[in-house]
C-alpha positions in Angstrom: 17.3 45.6 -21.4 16.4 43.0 -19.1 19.6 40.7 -18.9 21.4 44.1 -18.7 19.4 45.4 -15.4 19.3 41.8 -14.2 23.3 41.7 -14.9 23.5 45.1 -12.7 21.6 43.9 -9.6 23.9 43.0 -6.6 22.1 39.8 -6.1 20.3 37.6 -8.3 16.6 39.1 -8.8 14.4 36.6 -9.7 11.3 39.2 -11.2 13.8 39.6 -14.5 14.0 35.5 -15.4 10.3 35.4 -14.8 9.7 38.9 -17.0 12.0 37.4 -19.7 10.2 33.9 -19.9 7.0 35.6 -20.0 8.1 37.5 -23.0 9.4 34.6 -24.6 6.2 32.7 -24.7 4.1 36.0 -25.6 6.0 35.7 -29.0 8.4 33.5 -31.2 10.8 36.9 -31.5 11.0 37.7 -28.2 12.5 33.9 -28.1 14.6 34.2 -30.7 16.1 37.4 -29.4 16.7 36.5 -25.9 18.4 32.8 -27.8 20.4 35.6 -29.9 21.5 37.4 -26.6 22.6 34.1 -25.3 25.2 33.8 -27.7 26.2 37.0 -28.0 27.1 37.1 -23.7 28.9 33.9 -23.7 31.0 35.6 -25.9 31.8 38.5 -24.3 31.5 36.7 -20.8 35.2 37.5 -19.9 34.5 40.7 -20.3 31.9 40.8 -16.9 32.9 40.8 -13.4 31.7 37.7 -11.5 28.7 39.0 -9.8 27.5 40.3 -13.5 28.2 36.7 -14.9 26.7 35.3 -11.9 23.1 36.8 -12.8 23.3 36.4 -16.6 24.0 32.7 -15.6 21.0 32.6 -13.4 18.4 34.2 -15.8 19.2 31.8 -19.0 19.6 28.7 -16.4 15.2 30.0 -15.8 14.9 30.0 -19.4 16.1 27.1 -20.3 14.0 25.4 -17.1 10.7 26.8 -18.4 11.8 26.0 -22.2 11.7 29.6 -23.0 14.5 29.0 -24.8 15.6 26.5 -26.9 18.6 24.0 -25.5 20.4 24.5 -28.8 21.8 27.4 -27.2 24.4 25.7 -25.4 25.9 24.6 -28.9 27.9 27.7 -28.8 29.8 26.3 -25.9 32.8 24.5 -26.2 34.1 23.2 -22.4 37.3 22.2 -23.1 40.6 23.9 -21.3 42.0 25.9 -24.9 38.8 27.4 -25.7 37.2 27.9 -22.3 38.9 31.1 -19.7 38.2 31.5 -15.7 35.3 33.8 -16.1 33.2 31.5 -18.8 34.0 28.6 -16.6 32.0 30.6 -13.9 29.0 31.3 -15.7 28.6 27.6 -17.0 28.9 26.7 -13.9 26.0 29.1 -12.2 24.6 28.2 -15.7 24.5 24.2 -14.8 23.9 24.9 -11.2 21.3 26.6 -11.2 19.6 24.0 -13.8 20.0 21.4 -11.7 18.6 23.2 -9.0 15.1 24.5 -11.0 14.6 21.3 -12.7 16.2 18.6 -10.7 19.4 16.2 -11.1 16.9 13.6 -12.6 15.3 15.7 -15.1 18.3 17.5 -16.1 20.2 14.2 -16.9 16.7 12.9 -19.0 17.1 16.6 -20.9 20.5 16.2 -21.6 20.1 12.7 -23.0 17.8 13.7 -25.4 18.1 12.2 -28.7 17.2 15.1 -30.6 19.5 17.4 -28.4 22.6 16.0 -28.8 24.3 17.9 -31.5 24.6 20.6 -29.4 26.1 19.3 -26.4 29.2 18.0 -28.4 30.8 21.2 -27.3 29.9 20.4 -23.0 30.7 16.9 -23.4 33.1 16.7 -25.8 34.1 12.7 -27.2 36.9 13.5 -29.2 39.7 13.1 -27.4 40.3 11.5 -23.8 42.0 14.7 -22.4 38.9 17.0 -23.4 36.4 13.8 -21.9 38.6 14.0 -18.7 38.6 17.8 -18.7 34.9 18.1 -18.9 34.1 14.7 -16.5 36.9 16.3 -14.2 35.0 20.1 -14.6 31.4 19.4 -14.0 32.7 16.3 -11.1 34.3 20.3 -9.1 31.0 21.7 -9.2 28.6 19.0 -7.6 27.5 17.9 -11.1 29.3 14.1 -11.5 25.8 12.7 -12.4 25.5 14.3 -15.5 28.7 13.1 -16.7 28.0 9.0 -16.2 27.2 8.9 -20.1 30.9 10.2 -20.6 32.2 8.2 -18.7 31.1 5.1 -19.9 32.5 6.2 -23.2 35.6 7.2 -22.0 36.3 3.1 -20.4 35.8 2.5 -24.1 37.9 5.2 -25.7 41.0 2.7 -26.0 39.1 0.8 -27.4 37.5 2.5 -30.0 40.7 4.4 -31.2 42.7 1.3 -31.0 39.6 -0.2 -33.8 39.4 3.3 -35.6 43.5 3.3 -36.1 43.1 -0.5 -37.7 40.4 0.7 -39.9 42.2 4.0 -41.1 45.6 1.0 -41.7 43.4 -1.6 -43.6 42.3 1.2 -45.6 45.5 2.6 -46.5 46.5 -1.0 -47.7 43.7 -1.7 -49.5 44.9 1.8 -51.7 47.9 1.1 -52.0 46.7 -2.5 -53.4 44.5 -1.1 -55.8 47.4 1.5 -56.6 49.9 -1.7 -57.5 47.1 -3.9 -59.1 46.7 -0.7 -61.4 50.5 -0.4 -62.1 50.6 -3.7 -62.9 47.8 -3.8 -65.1 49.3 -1.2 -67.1 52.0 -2.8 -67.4 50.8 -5.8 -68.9 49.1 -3.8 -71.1 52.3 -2.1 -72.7 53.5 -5.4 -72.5 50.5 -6.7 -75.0 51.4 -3.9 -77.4 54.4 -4.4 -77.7 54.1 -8.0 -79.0 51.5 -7.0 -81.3 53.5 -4.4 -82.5 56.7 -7.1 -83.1 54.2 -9.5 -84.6 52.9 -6.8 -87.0 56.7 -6.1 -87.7 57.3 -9.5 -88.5 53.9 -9.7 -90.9 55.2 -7.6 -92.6 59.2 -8.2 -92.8 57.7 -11.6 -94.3 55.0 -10.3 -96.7 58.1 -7.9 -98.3 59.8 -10.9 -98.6 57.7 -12.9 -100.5 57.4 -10.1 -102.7 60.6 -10.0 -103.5 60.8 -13.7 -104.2 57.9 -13.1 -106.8 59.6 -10.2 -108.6 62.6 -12.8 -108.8 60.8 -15.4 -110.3 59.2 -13.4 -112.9 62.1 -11.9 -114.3 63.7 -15.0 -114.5 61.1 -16.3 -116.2 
């Protein structure tokens, strides 16, 4: 009830971020609810007119300030240009915004870099592929935000690089199959090989031993 009467406000009221932080550290399900509503606007974000999305923004952007919600929120968002539309550009931009204003360019770049945190910003600053990196670097570089991005774009210099390295790994280890594949074939062959001669030697055992035989019967009957 509270995003919805903060969504229907002409203007951003500040009294329903503040209500729904105090909620979330009265009680662990309060928290989890409001994290639950989180996911479940982003979702239907395209659905909102802007000034709707606009507040929603706003109010999360206070919870997430005053860690009355967790960050692992944002792992439901995926800023790349298939899977993003106009109006959820919009809100993660309020959404960012308005972070960086509450908390601070500093501290939202310290937050961000967060060891712990970092699964679920895989979807904001995506690594894996340059034109997602550029999308995102290029997105959040619109809005006023380029500081968040240096991180990204270290790693995208090094992109080239690190494909060029993956692609001769991924070869090597194709050869090296295809080696042990061979070495296999080969081995069986030899093997059938080595049969083979033992079978012809045992052949000729015997071929001989009948022989003999014969040459015995011979020599008794003459006898």
């Amino acid at each position: 009830m509270i995003i919805e009467c903060c969504s229907q406000e002409k203007t951003f009221v500040r009294y329903y971020a503040l209500l729904g932080a105090r909620f979330c550290m009265l009680r662990r399900e309060f928290q989890a609810t409001f994290e639950d509503c989180f996911a479940k606007q982003y979702a239907i974000i395209h659905r909102l007119e802007t000034n709707k999305l606009r507040n929603v923004a706003k109010l999360f952007a206070h919870l997430l300030s005053v860690d009355g919600i967790s960050w692992g929120v944002l792992g439901c968002i995926r800023l790349t240009e298939e899977d993003t539309t106009s109006s959820s550009r919009i809100f993660i931009k309020y959404l960012f915004q308005e972070l960086s204003e509450y908390m601070g360019l500093v501290k939202l770049n310290q937050r961000l870099a967060e060891p712990s945190l970092q699964q679920y910003f895989t979807g904001i600053f995506p690594a894996d592929s340059m034109a997602n990196m550029r999308f995102s670097i290029n997105f959040f570089t619109s809005i006023g935000l380029g500081g968040i991005t240096d991180r990204q774009r270290e790693l995208y210099k090094q992109m080239p690089r690190i494909m060029a390295e993956r692609r001769a790994a991924e070869e090597a280890a194709r050869k090296a199959a295809g080696g042990n594949s061979n070495s296999g074939g080969s081995s069986g062959g030899s093997s059938s090989s080595s049969s083979g001669s033992s079978s012809s030697s045992s052949s000729s055992g015997s071929s001989s031993s009948s022989s003999d035989s014969s040459s015995s019967d011979s020599d008794s009957d003459s006898g």
